[in-house]
N, C-alpha and C positions, 0 to 999 in steps of 0.2 A: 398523424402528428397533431401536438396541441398546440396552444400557444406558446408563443416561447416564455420562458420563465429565465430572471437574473437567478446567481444564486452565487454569495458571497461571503468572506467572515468580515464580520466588524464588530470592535467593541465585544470582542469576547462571544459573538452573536453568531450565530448562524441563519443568515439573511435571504426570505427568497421572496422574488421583488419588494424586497425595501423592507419587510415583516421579518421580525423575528421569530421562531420557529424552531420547535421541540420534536426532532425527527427518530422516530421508534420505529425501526429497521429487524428480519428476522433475516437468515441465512439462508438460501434452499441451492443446494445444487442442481442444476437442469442436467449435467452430464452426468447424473446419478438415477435419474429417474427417466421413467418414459415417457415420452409426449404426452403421451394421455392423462398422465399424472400431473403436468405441469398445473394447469388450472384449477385443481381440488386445490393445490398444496398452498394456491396464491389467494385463495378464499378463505384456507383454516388462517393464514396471515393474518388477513383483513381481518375476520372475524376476531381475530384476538387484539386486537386493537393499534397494529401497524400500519406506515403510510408508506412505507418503503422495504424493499425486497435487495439485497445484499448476495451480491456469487462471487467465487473466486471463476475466473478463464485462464483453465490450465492448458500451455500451453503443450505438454506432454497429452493429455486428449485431441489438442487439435492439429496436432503435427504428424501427420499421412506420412509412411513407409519412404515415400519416392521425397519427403521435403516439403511438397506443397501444404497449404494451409486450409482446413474446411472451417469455416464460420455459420456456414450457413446447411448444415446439414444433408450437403449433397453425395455423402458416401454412407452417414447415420443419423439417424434421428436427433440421437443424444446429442451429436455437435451441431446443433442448431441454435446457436448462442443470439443470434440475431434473431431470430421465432422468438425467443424467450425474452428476450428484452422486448420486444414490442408487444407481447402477452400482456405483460407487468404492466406495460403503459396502456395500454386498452381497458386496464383493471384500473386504472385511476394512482397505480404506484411506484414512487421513485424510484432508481436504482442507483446503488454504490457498488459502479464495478471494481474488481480486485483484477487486476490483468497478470499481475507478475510483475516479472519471468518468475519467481520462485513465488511458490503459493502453500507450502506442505501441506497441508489439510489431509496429512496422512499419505499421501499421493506417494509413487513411486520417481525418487531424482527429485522428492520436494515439488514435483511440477513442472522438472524441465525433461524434455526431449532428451533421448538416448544420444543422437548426434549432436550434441553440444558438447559433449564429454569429448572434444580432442585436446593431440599434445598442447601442455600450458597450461591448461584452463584448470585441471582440480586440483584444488587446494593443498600445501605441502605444509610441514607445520614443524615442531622442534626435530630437532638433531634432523633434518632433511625427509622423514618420515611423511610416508601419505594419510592424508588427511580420514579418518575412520569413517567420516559420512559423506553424501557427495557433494559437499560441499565445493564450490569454485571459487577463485580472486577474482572477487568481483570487476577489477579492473586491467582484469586478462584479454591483448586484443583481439583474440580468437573467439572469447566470451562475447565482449561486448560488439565483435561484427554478427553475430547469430542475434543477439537481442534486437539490433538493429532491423533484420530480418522480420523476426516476430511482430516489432510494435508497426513495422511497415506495413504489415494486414490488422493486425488488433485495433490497434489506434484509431485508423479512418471509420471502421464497423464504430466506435466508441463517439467519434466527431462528429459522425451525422445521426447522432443518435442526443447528444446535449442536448440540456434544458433550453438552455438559450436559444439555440434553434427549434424548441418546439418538441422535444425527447424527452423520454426517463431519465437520463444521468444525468446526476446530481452533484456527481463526486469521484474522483478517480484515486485510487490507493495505485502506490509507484511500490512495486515490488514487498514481501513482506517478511517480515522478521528479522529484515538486513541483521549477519552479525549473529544470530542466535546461535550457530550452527559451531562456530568459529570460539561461541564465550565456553556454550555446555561440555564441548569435547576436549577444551585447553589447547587449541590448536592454532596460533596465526596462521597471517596469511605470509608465509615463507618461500613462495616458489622465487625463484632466480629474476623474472620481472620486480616483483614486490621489493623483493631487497636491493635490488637495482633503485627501485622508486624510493624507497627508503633513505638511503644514500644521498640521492639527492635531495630530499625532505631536510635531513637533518646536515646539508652542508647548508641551505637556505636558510635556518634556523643559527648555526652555529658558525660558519665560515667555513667550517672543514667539515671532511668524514672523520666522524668519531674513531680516534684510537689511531690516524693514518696510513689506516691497513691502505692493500691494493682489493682489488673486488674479491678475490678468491675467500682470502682471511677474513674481509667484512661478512662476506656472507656466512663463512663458518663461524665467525666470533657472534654472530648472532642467533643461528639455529644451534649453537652449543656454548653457552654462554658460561661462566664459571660463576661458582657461588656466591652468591653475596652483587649480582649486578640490579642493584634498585634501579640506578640510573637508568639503564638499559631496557626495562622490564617499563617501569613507568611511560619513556619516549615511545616506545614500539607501542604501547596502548593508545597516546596520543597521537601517533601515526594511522594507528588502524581508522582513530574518528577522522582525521583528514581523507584518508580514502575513500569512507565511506558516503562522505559529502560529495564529494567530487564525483560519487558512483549515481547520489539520486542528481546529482545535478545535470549527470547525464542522462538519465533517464526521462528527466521533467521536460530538456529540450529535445529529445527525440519524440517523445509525446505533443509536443507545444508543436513541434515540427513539420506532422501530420495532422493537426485540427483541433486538437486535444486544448481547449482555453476559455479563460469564461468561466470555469468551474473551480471549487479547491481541488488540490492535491492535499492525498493523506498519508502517514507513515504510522506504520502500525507496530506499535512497541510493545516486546517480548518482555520476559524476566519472574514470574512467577511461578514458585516450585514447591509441592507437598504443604500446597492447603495454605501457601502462606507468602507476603509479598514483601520481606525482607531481602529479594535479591531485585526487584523488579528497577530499582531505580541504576542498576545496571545495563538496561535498555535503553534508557534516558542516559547515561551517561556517554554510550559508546556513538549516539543518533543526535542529540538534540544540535549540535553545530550542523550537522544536516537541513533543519527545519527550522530551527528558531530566527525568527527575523525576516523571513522567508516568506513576501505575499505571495498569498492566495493560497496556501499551505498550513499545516495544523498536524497534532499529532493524537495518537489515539490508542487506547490503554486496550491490553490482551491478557487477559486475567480468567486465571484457573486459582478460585478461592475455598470452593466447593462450598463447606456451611460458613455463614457469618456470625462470630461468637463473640463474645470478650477477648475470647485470645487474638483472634487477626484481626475484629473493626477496624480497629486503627490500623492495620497494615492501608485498608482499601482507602482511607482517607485521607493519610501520606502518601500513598501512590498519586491520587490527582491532587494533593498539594502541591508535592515535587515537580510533575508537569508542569501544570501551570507556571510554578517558579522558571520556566527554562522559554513560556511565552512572550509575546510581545503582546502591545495591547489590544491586537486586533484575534489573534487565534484562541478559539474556545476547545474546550474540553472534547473530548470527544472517547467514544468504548467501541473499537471496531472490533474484538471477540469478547461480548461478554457474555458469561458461560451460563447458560440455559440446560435444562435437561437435570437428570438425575447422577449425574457422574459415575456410570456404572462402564465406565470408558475401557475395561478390559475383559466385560461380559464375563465377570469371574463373581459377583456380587461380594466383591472385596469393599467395595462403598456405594453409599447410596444418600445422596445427599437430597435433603429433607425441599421439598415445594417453596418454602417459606425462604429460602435461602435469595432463589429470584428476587423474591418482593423486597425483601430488608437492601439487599445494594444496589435494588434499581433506585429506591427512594434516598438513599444516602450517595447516589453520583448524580440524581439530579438535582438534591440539595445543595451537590458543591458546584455546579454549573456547567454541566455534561451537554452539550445542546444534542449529541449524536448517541444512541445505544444501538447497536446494531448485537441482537439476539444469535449466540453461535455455541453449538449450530439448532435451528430451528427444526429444520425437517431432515429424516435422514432419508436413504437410498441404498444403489447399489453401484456397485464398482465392476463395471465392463472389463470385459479383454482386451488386453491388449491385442494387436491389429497382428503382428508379429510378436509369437510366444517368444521367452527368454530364459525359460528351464528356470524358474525362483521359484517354482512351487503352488504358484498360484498362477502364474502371467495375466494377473487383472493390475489394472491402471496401479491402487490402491493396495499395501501390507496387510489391510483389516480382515481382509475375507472379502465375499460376495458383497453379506450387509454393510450397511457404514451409516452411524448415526442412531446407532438402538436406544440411546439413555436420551435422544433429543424430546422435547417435548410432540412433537411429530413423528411417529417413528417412520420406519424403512418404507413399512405397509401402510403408510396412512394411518396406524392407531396412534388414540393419542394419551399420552401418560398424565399424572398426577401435576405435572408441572405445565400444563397444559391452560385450564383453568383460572389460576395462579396467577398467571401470565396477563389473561386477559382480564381477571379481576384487579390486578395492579395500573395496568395502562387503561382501564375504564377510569380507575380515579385519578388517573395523571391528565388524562382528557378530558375530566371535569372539571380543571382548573384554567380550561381552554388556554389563553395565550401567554398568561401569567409566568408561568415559570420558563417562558423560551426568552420574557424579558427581564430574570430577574438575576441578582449578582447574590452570595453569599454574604452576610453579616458577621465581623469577626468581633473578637475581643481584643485588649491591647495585646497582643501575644503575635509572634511570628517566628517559625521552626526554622533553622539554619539549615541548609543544604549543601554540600560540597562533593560538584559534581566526580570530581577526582578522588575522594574517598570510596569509588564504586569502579574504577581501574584497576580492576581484582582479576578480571576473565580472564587474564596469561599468567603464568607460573611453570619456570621449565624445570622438571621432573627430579629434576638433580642438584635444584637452589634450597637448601634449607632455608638459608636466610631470607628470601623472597616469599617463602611459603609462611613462615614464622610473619612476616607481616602481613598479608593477604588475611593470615586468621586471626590478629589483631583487630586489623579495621573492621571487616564481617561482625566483630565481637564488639566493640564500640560505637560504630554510623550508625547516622539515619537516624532511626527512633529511640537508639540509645542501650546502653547493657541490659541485656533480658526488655526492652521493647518495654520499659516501664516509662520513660518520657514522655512518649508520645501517647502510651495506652494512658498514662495518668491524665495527660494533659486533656483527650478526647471525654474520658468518663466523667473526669470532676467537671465537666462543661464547658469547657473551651472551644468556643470555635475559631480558627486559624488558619492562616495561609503560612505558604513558606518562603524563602528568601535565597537564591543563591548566590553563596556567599564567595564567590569567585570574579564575582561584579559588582555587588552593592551591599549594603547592609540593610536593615531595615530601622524604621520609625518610634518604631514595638517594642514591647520586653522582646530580647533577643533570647531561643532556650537553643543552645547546639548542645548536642550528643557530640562532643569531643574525642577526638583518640589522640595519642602518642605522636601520631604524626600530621602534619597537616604544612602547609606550602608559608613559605615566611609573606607572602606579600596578602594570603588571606588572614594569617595572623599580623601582623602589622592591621591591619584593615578595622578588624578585632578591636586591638588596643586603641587606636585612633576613635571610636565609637563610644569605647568606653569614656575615654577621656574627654572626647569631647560636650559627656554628658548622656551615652547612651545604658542602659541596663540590659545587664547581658547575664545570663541564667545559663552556665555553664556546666554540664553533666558530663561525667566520664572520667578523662584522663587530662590533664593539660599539654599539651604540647611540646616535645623535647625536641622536634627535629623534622625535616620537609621530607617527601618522598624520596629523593635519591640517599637518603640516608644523613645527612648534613643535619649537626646539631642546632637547633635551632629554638632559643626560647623568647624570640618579641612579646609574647601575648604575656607569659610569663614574670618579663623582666617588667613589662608596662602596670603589673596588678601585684607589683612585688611580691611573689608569691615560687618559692622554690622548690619544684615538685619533687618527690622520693621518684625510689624504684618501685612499682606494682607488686605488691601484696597478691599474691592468690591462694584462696581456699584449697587444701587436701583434703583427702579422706583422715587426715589426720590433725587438722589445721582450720579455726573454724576465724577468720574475721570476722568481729562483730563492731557494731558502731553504735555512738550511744549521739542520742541529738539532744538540743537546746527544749527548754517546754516552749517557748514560744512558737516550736515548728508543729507543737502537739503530740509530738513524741512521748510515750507514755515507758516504754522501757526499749533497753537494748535491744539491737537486731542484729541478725548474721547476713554478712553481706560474702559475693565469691570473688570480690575483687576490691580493693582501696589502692589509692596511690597517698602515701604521708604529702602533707604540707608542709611546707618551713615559713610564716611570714617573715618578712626583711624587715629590718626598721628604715622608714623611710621620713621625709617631711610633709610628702606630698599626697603619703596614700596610709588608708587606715583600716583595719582589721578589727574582725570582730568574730572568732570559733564560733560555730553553729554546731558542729559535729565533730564526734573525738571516734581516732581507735582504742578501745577499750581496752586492749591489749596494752598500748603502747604511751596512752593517752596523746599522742601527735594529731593536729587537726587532717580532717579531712573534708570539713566543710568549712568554709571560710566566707563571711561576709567581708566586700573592699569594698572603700569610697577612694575612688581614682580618680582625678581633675574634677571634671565635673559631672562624673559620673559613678554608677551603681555597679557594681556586680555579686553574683552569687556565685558560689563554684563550691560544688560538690564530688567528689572523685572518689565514687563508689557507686555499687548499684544499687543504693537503697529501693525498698520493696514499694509495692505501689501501695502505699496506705494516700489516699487521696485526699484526706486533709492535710497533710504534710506536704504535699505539690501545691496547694492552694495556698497552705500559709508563706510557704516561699516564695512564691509569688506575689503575696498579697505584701510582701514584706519588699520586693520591687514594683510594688503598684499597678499590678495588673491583675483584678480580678474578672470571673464571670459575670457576663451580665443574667445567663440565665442559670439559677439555680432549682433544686428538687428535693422533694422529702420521699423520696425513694429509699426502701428498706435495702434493697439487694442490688451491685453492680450491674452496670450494663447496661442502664441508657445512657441515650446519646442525643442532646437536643444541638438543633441551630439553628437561622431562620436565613428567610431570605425577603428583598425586597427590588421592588422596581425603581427604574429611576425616577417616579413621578410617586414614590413613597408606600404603596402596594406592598404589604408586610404577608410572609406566610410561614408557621413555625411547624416544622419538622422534628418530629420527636420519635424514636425509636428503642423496642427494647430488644435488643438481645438477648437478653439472660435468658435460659430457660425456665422461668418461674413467673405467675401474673403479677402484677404490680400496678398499685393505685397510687396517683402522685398528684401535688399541686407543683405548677412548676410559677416560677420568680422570674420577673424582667428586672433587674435594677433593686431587688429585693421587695416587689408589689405583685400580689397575683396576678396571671393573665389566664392561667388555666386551672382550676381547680377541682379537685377528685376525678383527675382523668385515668379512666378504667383501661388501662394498656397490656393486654395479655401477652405472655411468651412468644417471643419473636415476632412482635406485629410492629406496628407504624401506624402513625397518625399526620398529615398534613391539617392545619387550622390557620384560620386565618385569623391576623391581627389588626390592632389598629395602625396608621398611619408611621410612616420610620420617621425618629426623631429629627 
């Protein structure tokens, strides 16, 4: 043992005895490899410039035939969890255990035990149907007395193993992907407990059980819902994030219960699909009442991005916007899978994503304030038999085969690939800014992105609502970053740097820019208007507002910026919207846009109008400049294209410019900087594009960098003078 070490969040920090601290973490499974292997694979770590080693402990390895539990190796090597964690600490390295109970890491039952699966426990979903994956309700009491079980030997091996008492761990993750299983397959959690618990959820909430069924009809009225129940489809989503709170909260105190304190807890949040992280904040939607507000607790981004381009940067940079927007002011950022290796994840060399990819996101999540990256997966392996065969074709632990892990930058055998190097060429230079950037905050602009957590309560949809599906592909097509992802990709390339706001609780200080849809909640619209009026600027994209999720008309924001919105216009193959804008946005000629919503201004005494953009067609505005009380707004409702002087001018026209500007020929960089709290400046500039690029870049419109030589897909950290 060593000395014991504190290890805490504050201030966004990641704190170990009282120092903040920038912890680069890789993956290695012990139950993948042999013993013999374990100490190469914690060397190739080290050498690559990690201070901390990251495992899942699936509880399906260590769960023996007859029930009992091996921790320590005494029926196979491979289960020697406790060998291997004191390995790692004899090598000088932390550990973030991942204990479960669910772990999927490809694993067979996601990682739990064959004997968990009794009556109750797997998940039941529409019209009374079994769940396609093995998925369980989480808060099944058959479920959660077997967990209990488990963490009753995990835990203690994890307690006398803290920092604080002188141990590797650093950090303990409480089950992971909660939720994922439940959003991808469209499946609630339906079995006859849930809806039971349901019931009385929503008589706490409302006085009664909705519709005054008896239980029978309730639970049919809900596993076979009739078309058109927004109502119904909405509450059962905010149902699910109440369960799922209540699921880590059980877990935190079953952990805290055996020894398990002193350390954070992490929750590892799912939601990215095909190269792109437009659903991710669906992770965040269904978990963050789980964690937010929650000492000693943080959450942490699981991101399959593959290359980082023009098209998705801005996905990765709203992902930890969004985050953050759901923290309080003590939990920091954190990447508990972030993806390493070459992406050839189906050994088909169907893709192969490029070395360069590592570098460009490790430096753009530690510019937005990551304190934690944990590299997944760093080393691959192999996947043991199961103890008792089960006729699937394989009977090893693991779906993948024998190997597992082929595209990680470590492979099975210990060879190491192209993104190997990479690796440790990136975190050489992140360690030569020694303590700097583990104590530094992001530098924004007057800018702040809207966030609505409930515009991402999309994962249910029962099979036979059109109407519910009809808006599910609305919102998908509106949130977040905006129509075609040109808001937020505009806002990142012409230089904005930004945080974001969730506007379910506050507003923000800033230009306010929301990606609008059709529907949104009256009490976040009111919020809206109230902002406006009382003097805030708000930069409105998309659609305005008609009506709240349960379907109820509803125009506050509307009524507040006199502005009476049409029906949506959409592009056919035969039908071209085009919209022509004001010069002062820079607009040079007409564009074709795939969607407009007409404006009608109101004549008012109190609010004033001013067309920025017309349907060519139609000539009815669709962009509208309003002075509301005493305040600004801009509202556009179309997807205009991303010409990125025309986001600056509109912006520049509510008074929020960048501070750092570039004479960059071709899209695709991405500057921001950061500083300490004792003024410590350091500017982060990356190019994406696939093309070299020489630029001077602007503070305030004064050089600070000039003819900086930035090739195709690289980065550059520089340091600055003092923050103003």
């Amino acid at each position: 043992m060593s000395d014991p070490r504190s290890v805490r969040l504050s201030r966004r920090r990641l704190m170990v005895d009282g120092k903040p601290v920038l912890m680069l973490s890789g993956e290695v499974h012990y139950f993948r490899l042999s013993r013999a292997d374990w100490a190469s694979r914690l060397a190739l770590l080290i050498d690559a410039g990690c201070d901390a080693v990251a495992t899942y402990i699936p509880w399906l390895v260590h769960e023996l035939p007859d029930g009992s539990i091996d921790l320590a190796g005494r029926t196979s090597a491979y289960r020697d969890v406790a060998g291997f964690l004191d390995l790692a600490a004899a090598k000088g390295l932390s550990v973030i255990a991942r204990p479960g109970p669910f772990v999927m890491a490809e694993l067979k039952n996601e990682g739990l035990p064959f004997s968990v699966y009794q009556p109750g426990v797997a998940s039941v979903g529409w019209d009374a149907a079994p769940a396609p994956t093995r998925d369980v309700d989480y808060l099944a009491p058959a479920y959660l007395e077997s967990v209990k079980r488990w963490y009753g030997e995990v835990m203690p091996m994890l307690a006398s193993r803290l920092a604080p008492r002188g141990g590797p761990v650093v950090a303990v993750q409480l089950d992971n992907e909660v939720g994922m299983l439940s959003w991808v397959t469209n499946t609630p959690d339906l079995t006859d407990a849930a809806l039971d618990d349901f019931a009385v959820w929503a008589r706490d909430r409302y006085g009664t059980r909705p519709f005054g069924l008896d239980v029978e009809e309730w639970r049919a009225g809900v596993r076979s819902p009739g078309a058109g129940s927004l109502a119904l489809h909405h509450e059962l989503s905010a149902f699910q994030r109440d369960r799922y709170a209540r699921y880590f909260a059980f877990l935190r105190a079953e952990a805290e219960s055996h020894g398990v304190a002193g350390v954070p807890f992490l929750v590892n949040l799912h939601g990215t699909g095909e190269g792109r992280g437009r659903t991710f904040p669906i992770g965040i939607s269904q978990l963050y009442p789980s964690y937010s507000g929650q000492p000693a607790m943080t959450s942490g981004s699981d991101h399959y991005l593959g290359d980082l381009t023009v098209e998705n940067v801005a996905d990765l940079y709203v992902m930890n916007a969004f985050m953050a927007a759901v923290h309080d002011a003590d939990q920091p950022l954190t990447s508990l899978e972030f993806e390493a290796g070459l992406g050839d994840y189906g050994e088909d060399l169907s893709r192969q994503v490029p070395p360069s990819a590592l570098a460009l996101k490790t430096r753009l999540c530690v510019a937005q304030g990551n304190r934690l990256l944990n590299y997944y997966l760093f080393a691959g392996g192999h996947n043991p038999l199961l103890d008792v065969p089960v006729g699937d074709g394989n009977d090893r632990i693991a779906f993948t085969g024998e190997r597992h892990g082929f595209t990680a930058p470590v492979g099975p055998e210990g060879q190491l690939n192209p993104s190997y190097p990479v690796l440790a060429e990136t975190l050489a230079e992140l360690r030569s800014y020694g303590d700097l950037l583990a104590d530094m905050d992001e530098e924004y602009d007057d800018v702040v992105l809207g966030f609505v957590p409930d515009h991402y309560l999309t994962e249910y949809c029962h099979p036979a609502d059109p109407v519910r599906r009809a808006m599910v592909a609305e919102l998908e097509r509106f949130r977040g970053m905006g129509l075609r992802d040109v808001l937020a990709r505009s806002l990142l390339l012409a230089g904005f740097s930004f945080p974001a706001v969730n506007l379910q609780t506050e507003v923000a200080t800033r230009v306010l820019c929301l990606a609008s849809t059709p529907t949104l909640a009256a009490d976040v619209q009111q919020r809206l208007a109230d902002f406006v009026l009382t003097g805030g600027r708000l930069l409105l994209t998309g659609a305005l507002p008609t009506r709240t999720p349960d379907g109820t008309p509803c125009t506050l924001l509307a009524d507040a910026l006199a502005l009476t919105p049409g029906d949506l216009v959409n592009g056919t193959p035969h039908y071209f919207p085009s919209v022509r804008a004001a010069a002062w946005t820079t607009a040079t000629a007409e564009v074709r846009v795939g969607v407009l919503q007409p404006l009608t201004p109101a004549e008012s005494s109190t609010v004033t109008h001013e067309t920025f953009a017309t349907d060519v067609a139609t000539g009815t505005p669709v962009g509208v400049e309003v002075k509301a009380g005493a305040g600004h707004a801009a509202v556009l409702t179309c997807d205009y294209p991303a010409h990125l002087p025309f986001w600056t001018a509109l912006l520049a026209r509510l008074g929020a410019r960048p501070r750092h500007t570039h004479d960059a020929t071709a899209p695709g960089i991405v500057i921001t900087s950061t500083a300490t709290p004792t003024g410590t400046r350091l500017l982060h500039a990356l190019n994406v594009s696939p093309v070299d690029q020489s630029l001077t870049i602007c503070h305030d419109g004064k050089p600070v960098v000039e003819a900086l030589e930035l090739p195709a897909r690289s980065g550059r950290i520089l340091r600055l003078g003092s923050a103003e």
